[in-house]
Phi, psi and omega in degrees: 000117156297117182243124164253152181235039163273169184281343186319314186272016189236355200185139201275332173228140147274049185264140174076010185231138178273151207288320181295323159318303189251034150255354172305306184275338173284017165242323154323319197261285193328304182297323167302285177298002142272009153271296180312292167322333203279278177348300182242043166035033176282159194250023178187132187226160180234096184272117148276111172262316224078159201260289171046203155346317196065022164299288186304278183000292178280319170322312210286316169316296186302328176289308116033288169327310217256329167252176188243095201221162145250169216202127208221140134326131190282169177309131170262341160296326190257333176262359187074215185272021206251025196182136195243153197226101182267121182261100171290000000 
């Protein structure tokens, strides 16, 4: 399972949203689709962050951390630094 987690693809406009807002629902969306996997046992999800900051990124680790899952930098040929490779 692919998740991409810009926002772009989670919410039809950020107008009016603040940076903490929409790093809210893309930790939102993660956490939801990694209960769904836990659920229906699929065993691997490929979270697209993107490189930017590295704000989402180290979020998406530390929430990650909080379930029992392991978590890989994704394939670099195919996504660059830009995607964390989830095992449920």
């Amino acid at each position: 399972m692919e998740v991409d987690l810009h926002i772009q693809h989670l919410v039809k406009s950020t107008a009016g949203m603040q940076n903490f807002d929409m790093l809210t629902v893309q930790l939102d969306t993660a956490k939801m689709k990694i209960e769904f996997a836990q659920r229906k046992r699929i065993p691997r999800i490929i979270f697209i962050h993107g490189v930017g900051e590295g704000v989402l990124k180290s979020e998406l680790q530390f929430l990650l951390n909080r379930y029992n899952v392991k978590f890989y930098d994704a394939s670099y040929q195919k996504y660059g630094l830009g995607a964390t490779e989830v095992y449920v």
